[in-house]
C-alpha positions in Angstrom: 14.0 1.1 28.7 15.8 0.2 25.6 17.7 -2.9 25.2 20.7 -3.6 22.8 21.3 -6.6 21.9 23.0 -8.5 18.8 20.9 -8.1 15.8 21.8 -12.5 15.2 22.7 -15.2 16.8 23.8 -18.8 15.8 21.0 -20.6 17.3 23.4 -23.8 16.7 25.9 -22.5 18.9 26.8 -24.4 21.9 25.5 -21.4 24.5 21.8 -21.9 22.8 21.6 -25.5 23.7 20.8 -25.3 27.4 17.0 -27.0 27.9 14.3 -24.7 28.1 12.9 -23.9 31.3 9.3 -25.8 31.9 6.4 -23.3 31.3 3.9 -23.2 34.6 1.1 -22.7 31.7 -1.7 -22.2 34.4 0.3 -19.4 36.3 1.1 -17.6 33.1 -2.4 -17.5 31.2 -5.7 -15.9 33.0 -7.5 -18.6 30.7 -5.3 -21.0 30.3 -7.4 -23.4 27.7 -8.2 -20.3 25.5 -6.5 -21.1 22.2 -3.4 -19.8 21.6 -1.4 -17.5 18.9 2.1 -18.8 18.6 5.0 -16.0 17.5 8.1 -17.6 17.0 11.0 -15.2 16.8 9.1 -12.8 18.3 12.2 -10.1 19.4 10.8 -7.1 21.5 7.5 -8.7 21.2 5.6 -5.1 20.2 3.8 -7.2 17.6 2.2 -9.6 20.0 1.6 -6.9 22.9 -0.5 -5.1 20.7 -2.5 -8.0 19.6 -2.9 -9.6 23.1 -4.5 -6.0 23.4 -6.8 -6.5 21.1 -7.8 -10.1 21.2 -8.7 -10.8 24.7 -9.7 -14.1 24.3 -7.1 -15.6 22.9 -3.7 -16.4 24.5 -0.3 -15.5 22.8 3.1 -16.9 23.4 6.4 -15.3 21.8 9.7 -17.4 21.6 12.7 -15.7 21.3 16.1 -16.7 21.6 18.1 -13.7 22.7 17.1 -13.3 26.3 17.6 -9.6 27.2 14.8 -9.3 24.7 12.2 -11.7 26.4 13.2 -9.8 29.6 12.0 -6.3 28.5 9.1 -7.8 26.5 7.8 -9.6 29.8 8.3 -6.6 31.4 6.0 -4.7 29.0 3.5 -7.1 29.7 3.4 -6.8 33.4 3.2 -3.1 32.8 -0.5 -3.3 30.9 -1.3 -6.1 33.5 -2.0 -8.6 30.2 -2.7 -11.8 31.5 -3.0 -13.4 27.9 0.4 -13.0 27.0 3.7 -14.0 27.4 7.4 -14.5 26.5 9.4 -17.5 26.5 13.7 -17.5 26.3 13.6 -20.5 23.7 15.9 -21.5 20.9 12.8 -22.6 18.4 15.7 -24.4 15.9 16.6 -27.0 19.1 13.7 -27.2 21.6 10.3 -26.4 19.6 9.0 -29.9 20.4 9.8 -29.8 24.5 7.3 -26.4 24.1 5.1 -27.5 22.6 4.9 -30.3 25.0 4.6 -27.8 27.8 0.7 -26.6 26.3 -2.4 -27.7 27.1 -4.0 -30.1 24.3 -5.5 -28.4 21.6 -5.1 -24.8 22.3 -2.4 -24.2 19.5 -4.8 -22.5 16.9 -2.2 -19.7 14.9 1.5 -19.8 14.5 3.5 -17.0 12.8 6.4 -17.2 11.5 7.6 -13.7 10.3 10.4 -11.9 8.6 13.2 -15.0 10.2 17.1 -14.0 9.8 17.7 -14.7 6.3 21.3 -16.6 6.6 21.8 -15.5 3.5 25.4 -17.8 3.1 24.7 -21.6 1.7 26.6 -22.7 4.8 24.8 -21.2 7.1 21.4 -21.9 5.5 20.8 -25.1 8.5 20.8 -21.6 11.3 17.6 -20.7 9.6 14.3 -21.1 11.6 12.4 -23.2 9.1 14.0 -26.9 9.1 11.9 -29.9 8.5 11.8 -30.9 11.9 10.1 -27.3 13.2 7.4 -27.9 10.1 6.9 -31.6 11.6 6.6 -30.5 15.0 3.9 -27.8 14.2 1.9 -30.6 12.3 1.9 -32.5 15.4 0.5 -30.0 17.5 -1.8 -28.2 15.0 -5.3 -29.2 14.9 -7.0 -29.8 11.6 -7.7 -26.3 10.5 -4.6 -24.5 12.5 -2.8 -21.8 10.7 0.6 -20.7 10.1 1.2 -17.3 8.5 4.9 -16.8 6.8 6.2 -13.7 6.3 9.8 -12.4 4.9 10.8 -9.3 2.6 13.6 -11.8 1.2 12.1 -13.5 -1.7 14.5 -16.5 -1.4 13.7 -16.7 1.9 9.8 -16.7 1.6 10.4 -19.6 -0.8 12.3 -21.7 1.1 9.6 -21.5 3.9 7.0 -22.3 1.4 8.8 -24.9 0.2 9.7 -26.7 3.5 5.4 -26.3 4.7 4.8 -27.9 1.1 6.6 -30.7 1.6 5.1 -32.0 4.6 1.6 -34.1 3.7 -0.6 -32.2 6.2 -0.2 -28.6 5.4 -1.8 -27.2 2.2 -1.6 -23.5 1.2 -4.9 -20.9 1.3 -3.4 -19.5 -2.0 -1.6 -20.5 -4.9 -0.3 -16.5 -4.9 1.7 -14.5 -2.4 -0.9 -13.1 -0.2 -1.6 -9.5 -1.1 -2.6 -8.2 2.3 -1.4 -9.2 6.1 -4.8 -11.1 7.4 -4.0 -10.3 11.3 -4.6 -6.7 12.0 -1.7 -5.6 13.4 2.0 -5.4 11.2 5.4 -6.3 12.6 7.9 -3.4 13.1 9.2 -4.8 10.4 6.6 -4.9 8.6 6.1 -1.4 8.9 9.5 -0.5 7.9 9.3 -2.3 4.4 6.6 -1.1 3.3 7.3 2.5 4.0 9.9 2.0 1.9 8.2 0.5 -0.6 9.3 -3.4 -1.1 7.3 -6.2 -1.1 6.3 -8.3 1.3 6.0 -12.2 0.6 3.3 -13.7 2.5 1.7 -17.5 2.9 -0.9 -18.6 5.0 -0.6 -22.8 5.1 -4.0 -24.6 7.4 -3.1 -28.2 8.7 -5.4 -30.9 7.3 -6.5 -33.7 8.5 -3.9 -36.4 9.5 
């Protein structure tokens, strides 16, 4: 069934503030200590569906902050009976850290970050998803050798996430070039959609060191 919803949010806004309901990791993971592919902003969650598909081992978690959305992607889920995935209603901007907390130690192994909404006005550049704060907290919870994969087709926006990984001490970039290809075998929606019509695509792949 298709869901509408609004294409953005303010995730600063008062009615995305509420605390985010405690995951019950071992009743939503088959394998619960398998390591684990983070989405954040995950939206209908196709991407992650058809990954959890393909890479059994691993787990995968989607955050999402418009709700209707984590509701159909869940249901998707139980539909191919996937007990390595799942959906979390979760504003990433405010309560990244309480998830993080929620996750057995050292599974986080991936985290993806990919085409975020651009806030393209200078006062509403503090709505986007990549704040100093979310880059600390995924440094935290990284092991050395964890990976986050950026992705945006808005150049500014791609530099502003590269910037912000940058400027923490324990993340260094695999390339001093945007990456050329997507490394995970399976493309976003929106993804897709660029390409088809021909723009780029700004990618970064940044691997935590050692602390």
């Amino acid at each position: 069934m298709s869901v509408r919803v609004r294409q953005h949010v303010n995730p600063l806004s008062q009615k995305f503030q509420a605390a985010v309901v405690p995951l019950d990791w071992e009743a939503c993971y088959g394998a619960p200590h398998a390591p684990l592919h983070l989405d954040i902003g995950a939206a209908r969650g196709r991407f992650l569906l058809a990954l959890a598909q393909q890479r059994r081992d691993w787990n995968f978690l989607g955050l999402e902050i418009r709700e209707p959305l984590v509701q159909s992607a869940n249901d998707d889920r139980d539909r191919l009976s996937l007990s390595n995935l799942h959906y979390l209603f979760c504003n990433a901007n405010v309560h990244l850290e309480n998830v993080l907390d929620f996750l057995p130690p050292g599974v986080l192994r991936y985290v993806t970050i990919q085409f975020p909404d651009p806030w393209f006005k200078k006062r509403h550049q503090k709505r986007r998803v990549v704040q100093p704060e979310l880059v600390n907290a995924l440094a935290q919870a990284l092991p050395p050798g964890g990976q986050v994969l950026l992705q945006s087709d808005v150049l500014e926006v791609a530099e502003s996430m590269v910037d912000r990984f940058e400027a923490h001490p324990h993340f260094r970039t695999q390339s001093p070039q945007w990456l050329p290809q997507n490394p995970l075998p399976v493309p976003t929606e929106r993804e897709i959609a660029t390409l088809r019509r021909g723009d780029p695509v700004y990618r970064q792949m940044f691997v935590k060191t050692l602390p």
